[in-house]
C-alpha positions in Angstrom: 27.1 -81.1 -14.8 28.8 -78.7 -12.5 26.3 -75.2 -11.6 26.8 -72.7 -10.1 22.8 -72.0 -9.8 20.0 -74.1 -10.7 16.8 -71.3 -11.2 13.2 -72.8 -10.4 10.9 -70.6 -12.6 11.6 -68.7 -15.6 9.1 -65.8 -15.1 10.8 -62.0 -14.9 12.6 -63.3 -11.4 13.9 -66.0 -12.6 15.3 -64.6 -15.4 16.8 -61.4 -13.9 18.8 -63.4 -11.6 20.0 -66.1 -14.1 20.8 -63.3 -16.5 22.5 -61.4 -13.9 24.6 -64.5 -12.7 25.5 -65.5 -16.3 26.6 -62.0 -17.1 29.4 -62.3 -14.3 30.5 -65.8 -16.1 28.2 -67.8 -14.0 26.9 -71.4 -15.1 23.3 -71.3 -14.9 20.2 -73.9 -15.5 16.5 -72.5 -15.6 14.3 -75.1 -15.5 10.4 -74.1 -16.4 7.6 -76.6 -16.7 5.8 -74.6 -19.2 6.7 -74.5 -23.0 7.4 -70.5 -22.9 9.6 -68.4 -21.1 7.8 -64.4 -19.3 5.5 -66.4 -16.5 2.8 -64.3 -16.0 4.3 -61.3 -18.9 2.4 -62.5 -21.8 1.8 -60.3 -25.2 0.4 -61.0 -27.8 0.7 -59.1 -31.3 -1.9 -59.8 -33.6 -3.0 -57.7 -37.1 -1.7 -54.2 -35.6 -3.2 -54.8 -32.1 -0.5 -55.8 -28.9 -2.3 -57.4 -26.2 -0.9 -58.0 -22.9 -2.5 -60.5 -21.4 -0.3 -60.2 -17.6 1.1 -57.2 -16.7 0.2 -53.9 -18.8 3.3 -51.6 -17.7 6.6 -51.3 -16.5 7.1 -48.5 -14.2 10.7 -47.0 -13.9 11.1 -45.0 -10.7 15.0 -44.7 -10.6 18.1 -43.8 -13.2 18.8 -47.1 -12.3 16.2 -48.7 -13.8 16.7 -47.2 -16.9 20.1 -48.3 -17.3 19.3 -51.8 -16.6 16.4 -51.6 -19.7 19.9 -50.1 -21.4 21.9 -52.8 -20.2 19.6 -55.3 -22.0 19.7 -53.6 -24.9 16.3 -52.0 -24.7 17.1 -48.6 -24.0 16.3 -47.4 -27.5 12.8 -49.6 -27.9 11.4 -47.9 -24.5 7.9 -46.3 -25.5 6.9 -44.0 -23.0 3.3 -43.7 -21.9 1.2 -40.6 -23.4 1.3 -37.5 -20.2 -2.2 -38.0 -21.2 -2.4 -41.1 -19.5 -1.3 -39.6 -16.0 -5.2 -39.3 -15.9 -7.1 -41.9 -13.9 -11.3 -42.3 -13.9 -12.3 -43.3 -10.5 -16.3 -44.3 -11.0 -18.5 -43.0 -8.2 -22.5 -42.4 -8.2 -23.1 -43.7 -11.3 -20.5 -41.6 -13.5 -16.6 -41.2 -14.1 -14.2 -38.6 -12.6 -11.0 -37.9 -14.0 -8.2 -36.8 -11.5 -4.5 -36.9 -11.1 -1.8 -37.9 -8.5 -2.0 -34.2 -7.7 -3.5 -32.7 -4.4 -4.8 -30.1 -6.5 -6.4 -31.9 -9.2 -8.3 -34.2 -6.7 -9.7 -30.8 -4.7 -10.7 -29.6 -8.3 -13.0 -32.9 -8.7 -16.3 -33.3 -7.7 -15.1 -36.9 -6.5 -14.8 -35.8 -2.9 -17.1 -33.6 -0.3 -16.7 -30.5 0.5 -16.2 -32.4 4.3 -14.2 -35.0 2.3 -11.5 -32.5 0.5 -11.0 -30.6 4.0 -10.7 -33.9 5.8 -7.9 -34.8 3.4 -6.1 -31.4 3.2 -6.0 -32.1 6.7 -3.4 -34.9 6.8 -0.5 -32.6 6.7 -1.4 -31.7 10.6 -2.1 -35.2 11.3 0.3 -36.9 13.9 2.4 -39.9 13.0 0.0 -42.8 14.4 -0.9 -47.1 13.0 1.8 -48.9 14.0 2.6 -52.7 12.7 -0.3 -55.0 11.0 -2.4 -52.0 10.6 -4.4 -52.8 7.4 -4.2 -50.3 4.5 -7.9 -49.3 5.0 -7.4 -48.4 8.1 -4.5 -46.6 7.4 -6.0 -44.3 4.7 -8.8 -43.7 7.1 -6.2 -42.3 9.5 -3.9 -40.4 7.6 -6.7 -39.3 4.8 -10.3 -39.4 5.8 -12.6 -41.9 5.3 -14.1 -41.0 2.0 -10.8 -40.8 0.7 -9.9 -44.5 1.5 -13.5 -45.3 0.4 -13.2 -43.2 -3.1 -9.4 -43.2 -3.7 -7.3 -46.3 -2.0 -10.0 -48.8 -2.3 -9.8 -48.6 -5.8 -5.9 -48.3 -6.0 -5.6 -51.3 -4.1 -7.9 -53.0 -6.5 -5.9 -52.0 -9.3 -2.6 -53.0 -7.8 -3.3 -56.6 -5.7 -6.6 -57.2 -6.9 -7.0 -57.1 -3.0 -9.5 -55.9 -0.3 -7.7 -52.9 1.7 -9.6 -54.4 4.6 -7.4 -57.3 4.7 -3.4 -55.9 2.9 -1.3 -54.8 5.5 0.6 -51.3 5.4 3.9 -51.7 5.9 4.3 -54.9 3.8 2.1 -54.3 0.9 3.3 -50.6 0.5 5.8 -50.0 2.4 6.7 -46.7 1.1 3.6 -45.1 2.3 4.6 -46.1 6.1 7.9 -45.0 5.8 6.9 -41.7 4.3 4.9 -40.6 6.9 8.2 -42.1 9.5 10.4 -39.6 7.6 8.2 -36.6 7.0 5.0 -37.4 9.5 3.0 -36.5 6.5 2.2 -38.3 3.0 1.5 -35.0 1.4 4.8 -33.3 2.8 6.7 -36.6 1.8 5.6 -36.2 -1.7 6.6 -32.5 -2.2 10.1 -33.2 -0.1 10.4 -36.5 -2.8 13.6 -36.1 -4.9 14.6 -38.0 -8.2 13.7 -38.3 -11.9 9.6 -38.6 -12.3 8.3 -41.8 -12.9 7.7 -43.3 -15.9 5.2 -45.8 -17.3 6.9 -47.4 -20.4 6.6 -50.6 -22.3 8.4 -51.8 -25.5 6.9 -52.1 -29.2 5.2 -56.0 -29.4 4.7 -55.6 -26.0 6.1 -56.2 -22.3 7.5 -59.7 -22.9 10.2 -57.8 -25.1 11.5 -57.8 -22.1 11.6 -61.3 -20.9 12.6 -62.5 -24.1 15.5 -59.8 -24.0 16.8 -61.5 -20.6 16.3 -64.9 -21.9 18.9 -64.0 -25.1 21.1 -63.3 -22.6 21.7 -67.0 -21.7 24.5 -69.3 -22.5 23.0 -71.9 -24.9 21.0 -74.5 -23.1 20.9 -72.5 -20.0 16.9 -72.2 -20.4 15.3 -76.1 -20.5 11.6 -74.9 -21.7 9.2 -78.2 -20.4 11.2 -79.5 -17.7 10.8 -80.5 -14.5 12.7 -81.1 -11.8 13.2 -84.5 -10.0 15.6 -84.3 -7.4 16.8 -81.0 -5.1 18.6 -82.4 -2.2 21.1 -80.6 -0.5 24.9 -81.8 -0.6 28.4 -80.9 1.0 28.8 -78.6 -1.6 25.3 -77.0 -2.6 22.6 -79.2 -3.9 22.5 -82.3 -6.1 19.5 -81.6 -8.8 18.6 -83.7 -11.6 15.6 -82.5 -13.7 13.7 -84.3 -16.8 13.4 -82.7 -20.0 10.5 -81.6 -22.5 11.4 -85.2 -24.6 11.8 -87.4 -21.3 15.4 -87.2 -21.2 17.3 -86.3 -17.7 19.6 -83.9 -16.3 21.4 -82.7 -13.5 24.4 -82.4 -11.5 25.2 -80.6 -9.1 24.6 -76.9 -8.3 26.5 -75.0 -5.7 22.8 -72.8 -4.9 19.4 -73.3 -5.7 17.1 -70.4 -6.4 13.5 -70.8 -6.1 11.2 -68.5 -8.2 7.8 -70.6 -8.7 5.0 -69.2 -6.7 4.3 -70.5 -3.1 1.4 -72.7 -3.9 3.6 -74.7 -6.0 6.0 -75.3 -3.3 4.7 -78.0 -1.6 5.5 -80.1 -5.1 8.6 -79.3 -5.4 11.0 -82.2 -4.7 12.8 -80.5 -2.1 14.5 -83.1 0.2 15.6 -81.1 3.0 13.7 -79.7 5.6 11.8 -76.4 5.2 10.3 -75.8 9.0 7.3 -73.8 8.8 7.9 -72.8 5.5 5.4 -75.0 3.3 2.7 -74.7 5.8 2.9 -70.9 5.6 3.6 -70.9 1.6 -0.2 -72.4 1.9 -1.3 -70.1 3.9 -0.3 -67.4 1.0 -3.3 -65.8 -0.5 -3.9 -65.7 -4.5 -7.4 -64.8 -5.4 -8.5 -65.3 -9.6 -8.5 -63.0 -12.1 -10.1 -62.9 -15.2 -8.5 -60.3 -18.4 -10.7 -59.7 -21.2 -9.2 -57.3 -24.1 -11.4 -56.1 -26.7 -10.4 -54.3 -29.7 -13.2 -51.6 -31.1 -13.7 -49.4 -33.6 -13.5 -46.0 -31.8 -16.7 -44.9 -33.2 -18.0 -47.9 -30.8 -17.0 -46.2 -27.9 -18.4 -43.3 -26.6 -15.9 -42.0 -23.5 -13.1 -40.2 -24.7 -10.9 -42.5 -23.2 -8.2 -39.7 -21.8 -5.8 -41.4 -19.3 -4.9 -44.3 -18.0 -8.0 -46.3 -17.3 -11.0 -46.6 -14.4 -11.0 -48.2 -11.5 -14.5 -49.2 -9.9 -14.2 -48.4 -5.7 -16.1 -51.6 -3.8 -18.7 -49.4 -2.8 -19.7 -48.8 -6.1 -21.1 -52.2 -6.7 -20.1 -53.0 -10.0 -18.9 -56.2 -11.3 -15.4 -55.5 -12.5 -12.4 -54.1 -10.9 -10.9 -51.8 -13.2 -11.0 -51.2 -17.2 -7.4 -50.1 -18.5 -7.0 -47.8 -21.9 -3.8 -49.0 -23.4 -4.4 -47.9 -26.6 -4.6 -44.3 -25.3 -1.3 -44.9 -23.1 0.8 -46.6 -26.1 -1.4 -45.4 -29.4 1.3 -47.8 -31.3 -1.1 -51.2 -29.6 -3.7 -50.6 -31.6 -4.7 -49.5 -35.4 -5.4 -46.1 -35.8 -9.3 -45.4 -35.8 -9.5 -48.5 -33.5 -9.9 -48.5 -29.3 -8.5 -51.6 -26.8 -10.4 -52.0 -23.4 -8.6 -54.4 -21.0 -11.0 -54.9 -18.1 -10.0 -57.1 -15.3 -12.8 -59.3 -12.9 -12.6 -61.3 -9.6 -9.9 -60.6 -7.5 -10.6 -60.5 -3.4 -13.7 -58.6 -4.1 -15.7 -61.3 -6.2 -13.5 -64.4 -7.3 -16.6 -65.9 -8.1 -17.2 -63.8 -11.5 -13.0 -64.8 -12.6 -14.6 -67.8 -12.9 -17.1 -67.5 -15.0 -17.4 -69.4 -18.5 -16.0 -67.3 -21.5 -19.9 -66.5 -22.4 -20.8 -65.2 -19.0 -17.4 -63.4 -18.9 -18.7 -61.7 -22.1 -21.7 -60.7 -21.7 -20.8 -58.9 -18.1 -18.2 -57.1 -20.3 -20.7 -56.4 -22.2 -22.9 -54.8 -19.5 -20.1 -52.9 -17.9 -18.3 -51.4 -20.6 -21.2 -50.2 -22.6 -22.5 -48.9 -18.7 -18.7 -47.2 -17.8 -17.5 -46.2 -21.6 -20.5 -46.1 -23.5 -19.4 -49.2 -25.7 -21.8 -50.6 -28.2 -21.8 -53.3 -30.3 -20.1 -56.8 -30.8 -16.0 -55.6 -30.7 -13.9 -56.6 -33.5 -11.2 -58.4 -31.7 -11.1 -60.2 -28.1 -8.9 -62.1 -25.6 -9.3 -63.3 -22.6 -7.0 -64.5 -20.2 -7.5 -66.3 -16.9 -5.0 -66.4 -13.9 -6.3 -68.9 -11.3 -3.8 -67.5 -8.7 -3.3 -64.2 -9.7 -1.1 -61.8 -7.2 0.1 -62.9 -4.3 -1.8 -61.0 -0.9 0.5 -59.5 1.8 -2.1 -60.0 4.5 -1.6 -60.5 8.2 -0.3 -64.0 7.6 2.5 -62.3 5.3 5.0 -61.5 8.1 5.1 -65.3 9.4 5.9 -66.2 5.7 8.6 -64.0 5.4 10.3 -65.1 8.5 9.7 -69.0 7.5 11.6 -68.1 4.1 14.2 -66.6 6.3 14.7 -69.3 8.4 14.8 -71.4 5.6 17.7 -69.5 3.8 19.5 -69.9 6.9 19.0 -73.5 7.7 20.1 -74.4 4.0 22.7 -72.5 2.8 22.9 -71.9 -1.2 18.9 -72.1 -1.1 17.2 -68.1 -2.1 14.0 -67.6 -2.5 13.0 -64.3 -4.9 9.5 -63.4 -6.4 6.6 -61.3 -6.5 5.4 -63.0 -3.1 8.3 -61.2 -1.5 9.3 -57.7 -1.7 6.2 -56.3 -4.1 4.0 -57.5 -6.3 5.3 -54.6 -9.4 6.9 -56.1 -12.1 9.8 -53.5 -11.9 10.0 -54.4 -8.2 10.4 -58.3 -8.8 13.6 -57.7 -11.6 15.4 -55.7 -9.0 15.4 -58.1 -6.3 16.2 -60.4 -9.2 18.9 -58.7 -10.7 20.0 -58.2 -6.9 20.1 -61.9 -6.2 21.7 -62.8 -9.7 24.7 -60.4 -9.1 25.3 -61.4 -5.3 25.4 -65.3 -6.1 28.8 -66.6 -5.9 30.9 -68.1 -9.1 33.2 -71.0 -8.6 
């Protein structure tokens, strides 16, 4: 079998850029070792509810992104989050405060001093300063104050890496925040000089793998091998030869003119790769991962007391509670659940305690138990729950990130026809991870 890509993986990565190259006429194999197709997107629609058991959202940030949901086919299934739900609860002593992205709406909360709102209307005369490996801690210390960092970007973070601040550099785990203050020497004056379409939060009725499943109908026939494993990825005069084994023990392969690896780094180190990598493997172990635990309940809404108007909560460290964060996706996309009826998603572990993701299903309850009827004012036994468990959740662009991305570089270089694209490279959003897919997909050559 003659290829013109073999894909490793076929999570969103995987099949953006296998999509993308078959689109141009390209002849494609995805081979996945798991029975389903979405990696870590994973819905679920059950009795009226939609669970996502992965990522909640999609965020589109450009007109581009749009058109590619359009190009799939998906333009007219978008759902668009309630403006409700641009409302975020940050808890802090003891209760919830609901604030927005906007400057105005955090001085308006009683989230922040009097010392702490100053301190952070402040940053606009603040000089340009950090420079590289500076943590994001101590980069919201120094452009926003320290309660801010302690109330506000502590609990982001949490809610975006499942990470410690303390630990996630800057410029590689956000980068846009560093170059913002390069460009405008200010985050605040960044923001108002922004220009472009708003952002949106959207998903898709049954759920965000819609949209895996969408770029997986996009393959020729046989193009996704669902079970399979790969045997034998050694490079050849002319790209690789590969040879893979199916679901039913049968084999495959050929040869495939590039080689595109999507799995996650801690996986690497099995991967039949003859050829040599450098430093790659030993940094792809260096590559951080901590657990998380999901647990989705469905409620009646006369169960739950808070009014549940936004977004979600997010718990800073410092507040000593034993989850990270509690989304509302009901209230973002009222289609996910039956009407009269509330859906708590409440994430645990992470950096912060990756002892409690591991938790048996019982003690998993009966913390969710304690937290939610402590943070929402939830009571009773709910009438519907899920719970996921991602050993390795997202990866963590830490201080050992920059020496991975330069080993994945030299590897690139060393073997040509080899790319490596992912959510350990780039960003860690799912909207991120299908550009760079998409990117990769249309920039491979066709024979």
């Amino acid at each position: 079998m003659e290829l013109d890509a073999l894909v490793l993986g076929a999570g969103p990565a995987g099949l953006a850029a296998a999509s993308a190259l078959a689109e141009r006429g390209g002849k494609v194999a995805v081979i996945e070792p798991a029975g389903r197709c979405g990696g870590a997107v994973r819905s679920v629609a059950e009795d009226g509810w939609t669970v996502e058991l992965g990522p909640n959202t999609l965020q589109l940030e450009t007109e581009e992104d749009a058109r590619l949901l359009g190009h799939l086919g998906l333009g007219a299934e978008i759902l668009e989050a309630d403006i409700a739900s641009a409302r975020r609860h940050i808890a802090w002593g003891g209760r919830l405060h609901g604030v927005t992205p906007s400057p105005l709406s955090l001085l308006g909360s009683d989230l922040l001093s009097l010392g702490g709102k100053l301190r952070l209307l402040s940053e606009v005369l603040r000089p340009r300063g950090g420079g590289p490996g500076e943590t994001l801690r101590a980069f919201a210390e120094r452009r926003l104050g320290a309660e801010a960092a302690e109330r506000l970007v502590d609990p982001m973070v949490s809610g975006i890496f499942a990470g410690d601040p303390g630990r996630l550099v800057a410029e590689h785990a956000l980068p846009s925040l560093t170059r913002m203050e390069a460009e405008h020497r200010s985050l605040f004056l960044g923001l108002a000089r922004r220009k472009g379409p708003a952002r949106r939060i959207v998903s898709f009725p049954g759920g965000l793998q819609r949209l895996t499943d969408a770029m997986a109908a996009r393959l020729p026939a046989g193009a996704l091998r669902l079970g399979a494993q790969a045997s034998v990825l050694r490079p050849a005069a002319r790209g690789w030869d590969v040879a893979w084994r199916e679901a039913d023990g049968t084999v495959g392969g050929g040869r495939a003119r590039q080689l595109v690896v999507t799995a996650p780094p801690w996986q690497w180190a099995a991967l039949p790769i003859e050829a040599p990598l450098g430093n790659l493997l030993r940094e792809a172990e260096l590559v951080e991962a901590p657990p998380v635990a999901l647990v989705v309940r469905g409620y009646d809404r006369s169960q739950v007391g808070h009014a549940l108007d936004g977004f979600g909560l997010l718990v800073p460290r410092a507040e000593g509670r034993e989850v990270l964060g509690v989304l509302f996706p009901g209230s973002v996309f009222p289609s996910f659940c039956p009407e009269g009826k509330a859906l708590l998603a409440t994430f645990i572990g992470g950096a912060r305690a990756p002892a409690l993701a591991r938790l048996d299903d019982a003690a998993l309850r009966a913390l969710v138990d304690r937290e939610l009827g402590a943070l929402v004012g939830a009571r009773g036994a709910p009438e519907r729950q899920w719970i996921a468990r991602w050993p390795r959740a997202i990866p963590q662009y830490t201080h050992a990130h920059g020496r991975f991305l330069a080993a994945m570089a030299e590897a690139e270089a060393a073997l040509p026809g080899l790319s490596f694209v992912g959510c350990f490279r780039g960003g860690v959003s799912l909207m991120s991870t299908l550009r760079r897919g998409r990117e990769l997909g249309s920039a491979l050559a066709v024979g």
